[in-house]
Each structure stands twice: as structure tokens, then as C-alpha cells.
N, C-alpha and C positions, 0 to 999 in steps of 0.2 A: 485697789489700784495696782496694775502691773510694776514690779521693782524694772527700774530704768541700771542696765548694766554698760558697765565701760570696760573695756582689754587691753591691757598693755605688753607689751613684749617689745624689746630690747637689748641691746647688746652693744658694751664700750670698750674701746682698747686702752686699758689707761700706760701708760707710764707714770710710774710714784719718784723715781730718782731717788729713791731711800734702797740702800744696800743690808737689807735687813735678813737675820738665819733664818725667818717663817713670815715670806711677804704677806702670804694670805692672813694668819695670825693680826699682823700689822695693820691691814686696810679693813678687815673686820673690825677692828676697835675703833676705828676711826667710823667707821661708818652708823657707829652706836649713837653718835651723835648726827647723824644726817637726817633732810628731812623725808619726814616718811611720806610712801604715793600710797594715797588711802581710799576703802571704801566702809560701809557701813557694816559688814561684817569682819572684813582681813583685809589688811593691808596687801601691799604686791610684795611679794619674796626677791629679794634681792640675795644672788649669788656671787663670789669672788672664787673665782678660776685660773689659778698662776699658771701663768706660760711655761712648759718641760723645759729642764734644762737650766742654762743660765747664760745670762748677757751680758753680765760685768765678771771681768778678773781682775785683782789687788795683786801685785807682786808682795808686798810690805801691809798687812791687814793690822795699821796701830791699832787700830779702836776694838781688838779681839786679841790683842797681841797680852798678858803675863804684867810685860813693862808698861805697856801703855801710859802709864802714868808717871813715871819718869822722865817722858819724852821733852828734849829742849829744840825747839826750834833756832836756827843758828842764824837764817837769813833768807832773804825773799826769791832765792833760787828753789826753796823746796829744802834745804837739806837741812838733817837734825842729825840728834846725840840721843840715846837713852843707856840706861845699864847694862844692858844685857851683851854679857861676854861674847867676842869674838866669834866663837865658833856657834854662836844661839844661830837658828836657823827662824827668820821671822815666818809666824802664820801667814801663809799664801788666803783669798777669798775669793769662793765664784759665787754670783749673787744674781736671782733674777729677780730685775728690777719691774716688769711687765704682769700684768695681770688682768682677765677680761672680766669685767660686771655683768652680770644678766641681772635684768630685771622680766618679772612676769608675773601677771595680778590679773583677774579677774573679778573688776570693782564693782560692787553692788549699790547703788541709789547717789554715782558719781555723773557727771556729764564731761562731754571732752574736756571742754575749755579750762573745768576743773582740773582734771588729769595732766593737762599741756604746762601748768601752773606749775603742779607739785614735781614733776619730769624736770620743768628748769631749774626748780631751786634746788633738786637733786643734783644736778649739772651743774652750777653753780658753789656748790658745796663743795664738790669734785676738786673745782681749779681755788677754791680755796687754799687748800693744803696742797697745791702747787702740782696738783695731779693734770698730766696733759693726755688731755683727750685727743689720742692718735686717729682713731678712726670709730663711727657710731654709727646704728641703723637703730632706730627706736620707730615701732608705730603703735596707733591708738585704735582701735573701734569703738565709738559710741552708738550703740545700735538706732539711737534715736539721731543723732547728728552726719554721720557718716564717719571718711576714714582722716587720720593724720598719720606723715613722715615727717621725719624732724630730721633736718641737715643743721651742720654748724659751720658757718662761712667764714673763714679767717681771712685779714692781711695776710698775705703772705710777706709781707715787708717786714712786718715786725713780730717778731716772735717772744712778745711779754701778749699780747694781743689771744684773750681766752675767745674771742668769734662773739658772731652775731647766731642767738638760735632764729631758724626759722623753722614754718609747719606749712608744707603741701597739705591742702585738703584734697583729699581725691572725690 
């Protein structure tokens, strides 16, 4: 019998909102636990690609700062106390919070509908740990089925709203 093969290739813009010194480190580990888009020999290769540069600055970086744990919060304006003498200069932090996912697999003895499955609860995983998916282009070939694109349609009214997946068959 011919092996029935399925193709996946993708690509997601995440935002993590976690200000972390090694994003990619960060959504790797997390992704230890995601679920896998599988076929009967290898699964799809998922990649994490942090975006150059960085998109968040800390004037005041407590959670890296020496004192950090000193730190007394005084009131609901923001403003604290810690020990660190007058002239300490607190650690500044530029952080990029952004990082793009690839996935690509070419799955052996899979069919789409399979693949469409394991792709949402990969996507699913994602806004789990509160990762927001800015922008995706994910497609499938199942050489026996034909092709899928998957969009994700949000409210735009409410932004706790992780969207609706859909799949184009072409």
C-alpha cells in the first residue's frame, strides 16, 4: 500500500508579555509540554525565532535589581521603598517580548483532518499561557484530500477573545 503523506508549514507571530533575559530559552520550555503535530515516522519541527532587538524598556528593572527583595510597596500609586542607598543606580531592562513559531512537518500515514486537529490544539496551547497570536498563515497539503489555510477570526470588541479557528479548503 502507498504511505498516505500530509505537509504542514506555518508561521505565528506570538506575543508572550513575559519580559524575560532569553525569550526563546523561555517559550522553548514551555513548549516541552505542547501538543505534538505528528506523523508515523517524525513529528513537524517546531521552531521559535525572537524578534531583533527589543520592545519593552524598564526604567526601574525590580525583579533583576540586587534589592529586589527588600522592596515595600507604599501605595496604589506605584511608588515603593527598598534599601538600596541613594546614589544605587537601579538596573534599567530592554526585553523582547515577541517571537515567531514555525512549524514544518512533513507527516507520513497522517490525513488533513488529522493534522487540522493537532495544529488547533497546538494553537490552543499557545493562548493557554496567555500567548497572543498577533498574526498566522498556517497551510496543510494532504496529497489525498487537498489543500487547507487556517485564519483565526477574532471580536474585535473584546480582547480576552482567543478567535474562532477556521480552515479554507482550497
Amino acid at each position: 500500500m502507498m504511505s498516505r503523506w500530509t505537509h504542514v508549514i506555518g508561521s505565528l507571530y506570538i506575543e508572550t508579555y513575559k519580559e524575560e533575559d532569553d525569550i526563546k530559552k523561555f517559550v522553548e520550555n514551555i513548549l516541552k509540554n505542547a501538543p505534538k503535530i505528528t506523523g508515523s515516522e517524525k513529528d513537524a519541527d517546531i521552531f521559535v525565532n525572537p524578534l531583533s532587538g527589543h520592545n519593552t524598556w524598564i526604567s526601574c528593572d525590580c525583579e533583576r535589581c540586587v534589592y529586589k527583595d527588600t522592596i515595600v510597596h507604599l501605595d496604589e500609586e506605584g511608588d515603593f521603598q527598598c534599601d538600596a542607598e541613594n546614589t544605587f543606580e537601579c538596573p534599567e531592562g530592554n526585553y523582547q517580548t515577541c517571537v515567531v513559531i514555525t512549524i514544518v512537518g512533513d507527516l507520513r500515514d497522517k490525513n488533513g483532518a488529522e493534522t487540522k486537529n493537532e495544529v488547533e490544539n497546538f494553537i490552543r496551547f499557545l493562548q493557554s499561557n496567555d500567548f497572543d497570536i498577533d498574526y498566522c498563515s498556517i497551510f496543510i497539503r494532504d496529497d489525498w484530500d487537498g489543500d487547507y489555510s487556517l485564519k483565526i477570526k477574532y471580536n474585535e470588541e473584546d480582547y480576552s477573545d482567543k478567535g474562532e479557528i477556521l480552515w479554507d479548503k482550497k
